[in-house]
C-alpha positions in Angstrom: -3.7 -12.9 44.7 -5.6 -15.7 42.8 -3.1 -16.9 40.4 -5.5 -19.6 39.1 -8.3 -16.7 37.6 -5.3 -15.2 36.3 -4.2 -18.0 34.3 -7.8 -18.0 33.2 -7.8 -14.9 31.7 -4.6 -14.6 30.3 -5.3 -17.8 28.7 -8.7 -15.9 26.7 -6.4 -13.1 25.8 -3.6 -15.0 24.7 -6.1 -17.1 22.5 -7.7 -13.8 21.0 -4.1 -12.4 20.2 -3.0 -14.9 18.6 -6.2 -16.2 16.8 -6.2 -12.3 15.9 -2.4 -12.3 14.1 -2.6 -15.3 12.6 -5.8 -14.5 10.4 -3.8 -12.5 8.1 -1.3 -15.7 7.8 -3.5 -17.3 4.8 -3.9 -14.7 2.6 -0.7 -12.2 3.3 1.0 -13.0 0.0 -2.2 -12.8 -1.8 -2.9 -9.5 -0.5 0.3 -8.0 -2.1 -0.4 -9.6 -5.7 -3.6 -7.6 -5.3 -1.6 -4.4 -4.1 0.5 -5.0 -7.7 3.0 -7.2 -6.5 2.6 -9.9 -9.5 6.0 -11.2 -10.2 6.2 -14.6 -8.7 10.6 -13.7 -7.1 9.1 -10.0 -6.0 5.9 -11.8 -4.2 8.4 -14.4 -2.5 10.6 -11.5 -1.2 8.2 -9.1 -0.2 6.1 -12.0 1.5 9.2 -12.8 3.6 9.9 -8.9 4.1 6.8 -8.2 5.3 6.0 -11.4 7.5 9.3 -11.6 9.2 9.9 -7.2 9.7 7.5 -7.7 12.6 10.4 -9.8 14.8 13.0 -7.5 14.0 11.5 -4.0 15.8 10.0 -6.6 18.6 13.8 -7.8 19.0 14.9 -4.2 19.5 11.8 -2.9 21.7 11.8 -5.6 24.3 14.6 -5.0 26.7 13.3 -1.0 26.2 9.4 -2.4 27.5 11.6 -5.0 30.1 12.4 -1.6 32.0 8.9 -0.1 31.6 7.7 -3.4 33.1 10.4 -3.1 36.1 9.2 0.4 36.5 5.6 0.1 36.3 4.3 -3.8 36.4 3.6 -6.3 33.8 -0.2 -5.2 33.7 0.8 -1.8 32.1 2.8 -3.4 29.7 0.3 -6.1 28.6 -2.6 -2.8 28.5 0.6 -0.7 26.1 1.1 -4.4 24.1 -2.6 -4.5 23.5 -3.5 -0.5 22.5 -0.7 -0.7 20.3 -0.8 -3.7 18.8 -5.1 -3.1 18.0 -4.7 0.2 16.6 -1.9 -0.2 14.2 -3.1 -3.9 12.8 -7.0 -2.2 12.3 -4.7 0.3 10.6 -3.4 -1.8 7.6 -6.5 -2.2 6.4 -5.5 1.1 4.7 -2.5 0.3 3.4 -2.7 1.3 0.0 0.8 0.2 -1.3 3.1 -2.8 0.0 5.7 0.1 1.4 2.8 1.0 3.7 1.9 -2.3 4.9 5.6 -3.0 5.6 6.1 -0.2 7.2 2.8 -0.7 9.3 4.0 -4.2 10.3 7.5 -3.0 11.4 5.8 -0.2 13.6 3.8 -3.2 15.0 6.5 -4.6 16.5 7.2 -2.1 18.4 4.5 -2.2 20.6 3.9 -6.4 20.8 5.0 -8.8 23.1 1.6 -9.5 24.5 1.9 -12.9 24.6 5.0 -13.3 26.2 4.8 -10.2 28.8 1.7 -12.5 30.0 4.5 -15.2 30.7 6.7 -13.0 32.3 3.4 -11.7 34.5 2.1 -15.3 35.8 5.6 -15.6 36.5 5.5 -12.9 38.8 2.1 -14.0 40.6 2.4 -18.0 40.1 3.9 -19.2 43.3 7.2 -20.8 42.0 6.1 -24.3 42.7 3.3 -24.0 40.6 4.8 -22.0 37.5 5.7 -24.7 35.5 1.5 -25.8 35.2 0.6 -22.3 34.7 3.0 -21.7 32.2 2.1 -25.0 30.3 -1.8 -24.1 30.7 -1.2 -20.6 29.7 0.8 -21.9 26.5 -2.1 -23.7 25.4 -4.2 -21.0 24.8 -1.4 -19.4 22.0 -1.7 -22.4 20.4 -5.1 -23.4 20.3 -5.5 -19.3 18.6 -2.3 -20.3 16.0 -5.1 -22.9 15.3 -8.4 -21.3 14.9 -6.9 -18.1 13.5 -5.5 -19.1 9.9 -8.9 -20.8 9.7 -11.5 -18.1 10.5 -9.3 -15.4 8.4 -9.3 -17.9 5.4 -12.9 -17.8 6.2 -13.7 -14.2 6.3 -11.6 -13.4 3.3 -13.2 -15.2 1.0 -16.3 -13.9 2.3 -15.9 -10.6 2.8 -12.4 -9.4 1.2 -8.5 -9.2 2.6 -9.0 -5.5 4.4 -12.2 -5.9 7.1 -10.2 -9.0 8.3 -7.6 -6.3 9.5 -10.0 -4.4 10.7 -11.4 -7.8 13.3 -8.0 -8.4 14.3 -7.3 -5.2 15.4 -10.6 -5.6 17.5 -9.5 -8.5 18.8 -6.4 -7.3 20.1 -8.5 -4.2 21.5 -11.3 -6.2 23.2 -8.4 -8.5 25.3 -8.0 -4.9 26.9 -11.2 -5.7 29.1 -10.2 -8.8 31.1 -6.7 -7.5 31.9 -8.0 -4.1 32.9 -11.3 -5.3 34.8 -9.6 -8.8 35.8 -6.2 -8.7 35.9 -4.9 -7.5 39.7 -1.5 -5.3 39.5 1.5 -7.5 39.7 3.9 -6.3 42.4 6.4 -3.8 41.5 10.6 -3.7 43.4 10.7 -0.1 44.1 14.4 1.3 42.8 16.7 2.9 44.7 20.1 4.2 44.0 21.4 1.4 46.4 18.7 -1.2 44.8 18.7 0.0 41.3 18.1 -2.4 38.4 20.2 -2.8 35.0 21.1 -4.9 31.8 24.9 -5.2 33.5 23.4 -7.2 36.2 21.2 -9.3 33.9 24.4 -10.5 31.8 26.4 -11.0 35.2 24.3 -14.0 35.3 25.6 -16.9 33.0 22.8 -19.6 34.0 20.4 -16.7 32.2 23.0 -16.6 29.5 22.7 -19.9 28.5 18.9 -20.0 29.0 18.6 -17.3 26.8 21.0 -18.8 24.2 18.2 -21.8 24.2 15.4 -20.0 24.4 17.0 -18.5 20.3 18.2 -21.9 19.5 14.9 -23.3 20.5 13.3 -20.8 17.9 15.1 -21.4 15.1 14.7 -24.9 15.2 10.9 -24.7 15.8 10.3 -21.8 13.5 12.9 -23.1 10.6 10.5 -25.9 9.5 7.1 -24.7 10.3 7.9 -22.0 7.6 9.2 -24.8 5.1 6.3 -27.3 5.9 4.3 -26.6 2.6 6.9 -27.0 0.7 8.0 -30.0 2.5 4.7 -31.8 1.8 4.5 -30.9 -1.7 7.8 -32.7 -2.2 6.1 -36.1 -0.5 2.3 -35.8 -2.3 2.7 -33.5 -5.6 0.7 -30.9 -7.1 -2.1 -32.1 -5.0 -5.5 -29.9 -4.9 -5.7 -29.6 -1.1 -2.0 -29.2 -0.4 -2.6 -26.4 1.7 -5.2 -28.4 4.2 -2.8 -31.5 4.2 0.3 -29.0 4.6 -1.6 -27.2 7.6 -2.9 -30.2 8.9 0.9 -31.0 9.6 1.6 -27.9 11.4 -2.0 -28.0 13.5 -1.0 -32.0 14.4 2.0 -30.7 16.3 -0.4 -27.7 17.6 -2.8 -29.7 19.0 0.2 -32.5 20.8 1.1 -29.2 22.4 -1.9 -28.8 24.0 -2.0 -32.3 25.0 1.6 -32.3 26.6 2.4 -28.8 27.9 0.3 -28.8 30.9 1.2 -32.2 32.1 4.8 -31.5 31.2 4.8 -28.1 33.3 3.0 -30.3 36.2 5.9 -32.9 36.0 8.3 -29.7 35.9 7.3 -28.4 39.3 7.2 -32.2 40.6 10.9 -33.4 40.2 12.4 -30.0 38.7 12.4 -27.7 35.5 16.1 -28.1 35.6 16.2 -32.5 35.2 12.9 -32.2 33.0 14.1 -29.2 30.3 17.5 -31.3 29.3 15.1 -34.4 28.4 12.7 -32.8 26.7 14.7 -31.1 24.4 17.0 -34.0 23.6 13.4 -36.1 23.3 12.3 -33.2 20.3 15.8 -33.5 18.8 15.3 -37.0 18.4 11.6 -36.8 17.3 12.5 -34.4 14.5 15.4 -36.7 12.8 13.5 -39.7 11.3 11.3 -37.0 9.6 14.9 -35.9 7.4 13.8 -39.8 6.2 10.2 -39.6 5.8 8.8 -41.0 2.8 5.0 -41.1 3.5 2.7 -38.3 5.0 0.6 -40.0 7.5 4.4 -41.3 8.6 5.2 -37.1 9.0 1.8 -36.9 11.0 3.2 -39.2 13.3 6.5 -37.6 14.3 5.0 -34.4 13.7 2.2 -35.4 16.9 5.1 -37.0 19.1 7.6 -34.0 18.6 4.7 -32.0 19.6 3.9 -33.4 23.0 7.9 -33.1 24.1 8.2 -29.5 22.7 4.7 -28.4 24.6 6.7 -28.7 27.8 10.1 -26.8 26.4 8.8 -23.3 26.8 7.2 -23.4 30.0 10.2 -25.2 31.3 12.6 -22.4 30.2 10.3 -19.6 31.6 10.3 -21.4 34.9 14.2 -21.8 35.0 14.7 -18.1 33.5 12.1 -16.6 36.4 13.9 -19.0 39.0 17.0 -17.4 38.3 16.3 -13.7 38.3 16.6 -11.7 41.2 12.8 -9.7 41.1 14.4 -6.2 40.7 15.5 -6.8 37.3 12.5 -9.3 36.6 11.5 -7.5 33.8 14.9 -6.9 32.0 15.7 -10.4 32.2 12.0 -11.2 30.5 12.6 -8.8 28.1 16.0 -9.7 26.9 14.6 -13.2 26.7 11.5 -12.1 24.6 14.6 -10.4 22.1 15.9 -13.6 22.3 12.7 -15.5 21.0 12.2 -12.9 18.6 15.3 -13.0 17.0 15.2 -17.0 16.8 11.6 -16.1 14.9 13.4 -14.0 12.5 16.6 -16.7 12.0 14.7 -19.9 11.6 13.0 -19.1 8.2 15.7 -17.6 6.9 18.2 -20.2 7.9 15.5 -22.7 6.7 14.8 -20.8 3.6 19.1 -21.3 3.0 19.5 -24.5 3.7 16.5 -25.8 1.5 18.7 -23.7 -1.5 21.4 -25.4 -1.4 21.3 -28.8 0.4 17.4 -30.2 0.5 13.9 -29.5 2.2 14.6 -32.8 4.4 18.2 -31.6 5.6 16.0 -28.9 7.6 15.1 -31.5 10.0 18.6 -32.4 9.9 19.0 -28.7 11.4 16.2 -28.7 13.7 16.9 -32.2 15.4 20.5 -31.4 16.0 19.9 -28.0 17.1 17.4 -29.4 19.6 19.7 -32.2 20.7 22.5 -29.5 21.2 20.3 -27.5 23.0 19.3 -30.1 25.4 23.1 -31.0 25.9 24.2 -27.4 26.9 21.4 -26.7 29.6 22.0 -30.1 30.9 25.3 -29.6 31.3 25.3 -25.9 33.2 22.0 -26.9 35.3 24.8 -30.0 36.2 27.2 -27.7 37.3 25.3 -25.1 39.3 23.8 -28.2 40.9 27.2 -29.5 41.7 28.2 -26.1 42.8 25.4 -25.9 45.0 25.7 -29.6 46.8 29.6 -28.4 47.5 28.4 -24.7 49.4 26.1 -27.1 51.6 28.7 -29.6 52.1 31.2 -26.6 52.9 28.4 -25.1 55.1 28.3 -28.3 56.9 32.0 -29.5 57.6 32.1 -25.6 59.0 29.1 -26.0 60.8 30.1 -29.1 62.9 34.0 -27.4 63.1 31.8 -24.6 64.8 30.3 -26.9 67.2 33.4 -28.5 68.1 35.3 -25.7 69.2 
């Protein structure tokens, strides 16, 4: 199989996807003032509603679509991600009330995951010593779309209205159905047997993935928590100012575009000297990158942390992918990647909210607080079991040995 065309391809339809559900981003609240929704509390709570509904079903559908994938490959689930995901995001172009178009975005997440059932596919194909530069490559094309998205659907709803960009998302989703079908080989399925049979009490039995799956939501809500308070953030540091939305997304697109920069060489470095010695540093490095921004007095100042934390946390993700598919026997490969895409979801669904809290009734600032001692703790735990399965491992090859040369002996 030719791994590197499939990194290639999954790198177009993870930058279509996510181009494609981050159009809406801009103009989401402004779509349910025009549905009615003019009081300025009831448009705060029914943003947050209808933005953050999405993670919850996602949370409770992906272990369900880990067993289809264990069942029937990764490239049937990435074909069921994008049908479903196409069709019912054309569909709230429709919506006629704000009931519908939550309830349209909570039957979305049933059916996505696209982006991170392509991780748990490369993972499948990558060889393993090359899965920490595939991972990084393929994260890059997510964030290069979080870029461009917000952009071209601020774009084409000023010039053409809120519903028709529904309509070109949807189509975007739809049309990343042609490279994986025509493209994309079939990843290789563990038949199941009553003697070989996978399940989710296997997957727990495990308490390396425990802990990497524990990261993977800490990770989240640390990452998540002050994206979703950055406007806010820079209004505090520049005023009323007429572009505050360009300077407050220029913020979030700095650390976007570090990503890109870091995450491939990162993942190289990974495969190099180990996901396991690499993952620990880079999440204490963003920990410590995030802090002097809970002091930050100046915005060019943010841009510059903002940039630096974003070359460290390009590596994170592909890191913990690597260690998580390391880990996993391939029966239960799926499971494991679906519990773990629960896990992500969930942290997507805690770190606004925990933000949103914290900003109430401490400060915006104490949010970096949060992130950069979330990230440092983080960093401590996985350092410390990837330490002790290492030092379990060098005492079975000592034991091997002093039994070994006993053996010869006698």
């Amino acid at each position: 199989m030719n791994w590197k065309r499939s990194v290639r391809v999954l790198w177009l339809c993870n930058f279509m996807v996510s181009a494609g559900m981050t159009m809406v981003i801009p103009f989401l609240s402004l779509f349910l003032w025009q549905m009615g929704v003019t009081e300025h509390h009831a448009l705060s709570i029914w943003t947050g509603l209808v933005f953050s509904v999405t993670f919850l079903s996602a949370a409770v559908m992906a272990p369900i679509w880990g067993v289809f994938a264990d069942k029937y490959g990764q490239r049937a689930n990435l074909i069921r991600a994008g049908i479903g995901m196409g069709l019912i995001t054309g569909c709230m172009a429709f919506a006629a009330s704000p009931i519908a178009l939550l309830a349209l975005r909570f039957l979305v997440g049933f059916f996505s995951g696209f982006i991170t059932v392509s991780f748990s596919y490369l993972a499948r194909v990558v060889p393993r010593d090359h899965s920490g530069e595939a991972l990084g490559t393929l994260q890059t094309g997510s964030i290069a779309g979080n870029i461009i998205g917000p952009l071209i659907g601020g774009a084409l709803s000023d010039l053409f209205g809120f519903r028709p960009v529904f309509l070109v998302t949807g189509l975007c989703i739809l049309l990343t159905l042609l490279p994986v079908i025509f493209w994309l080989e079939k990843d290789p399925v563990v038949p199941q047997t009553k003697e070989n049979k996978a399940s989710f009490k296997e997957v727990f039995r495990h308490r390396p993935l425990i802990v990497l799956f524990i990261a993977t939501f800490l990770v989240q809500i640390a990452v998540l928590g002050v994206n979703s308070m950055m406007t806010i953030f820079v209004q505090s540091l520049v005023g009323h100012s007429r572009n505050l939305a360009f300077l407050s997304g220029l913020a979030s697109s700095i650390t976007g575009i570090a990503t890109i920069i870091g995450a491939p060489y990162l993942g190289k470095l990974g495969d190099r000297i180990g996901q396991e010695k690499t993952l620990p540093i880079l999440l204490v490095l963003s920990g410590l990158f995030a802090l002097p921004q809970v002091w930050t007095d100046h915005l060019y100042e943010l841009y510059v942390w903002r940039f630096l934390q974003g070359l460290v946390v390009g590596g994170v993700w592909p890191a913990l992918q690597a260690l998580i598919n390391a880990q996993c026997p391939r029966r239960i490969q799926g499971r494991v990647f679906g519990v773990t895409a629960s896990s992500r979801f969930l942290g997507n669904l805690a770190g606004p909210t925990a933000a949103g809290a914290i900003a109430g009734f401490a400060s915006i600032s104490a949010i970096f607080a949060l992130s950069g001692l979330l990230l440092i703790a983080t960093g401590a735990l996985v350092g410390s079991t990837t330490r002790d399965r290492a030092w379990r491992e060098d005492m079975k090859e000592k034991i091997a040995a002093w039994a070994h040369r006993l053996h010869i002996r006698h």
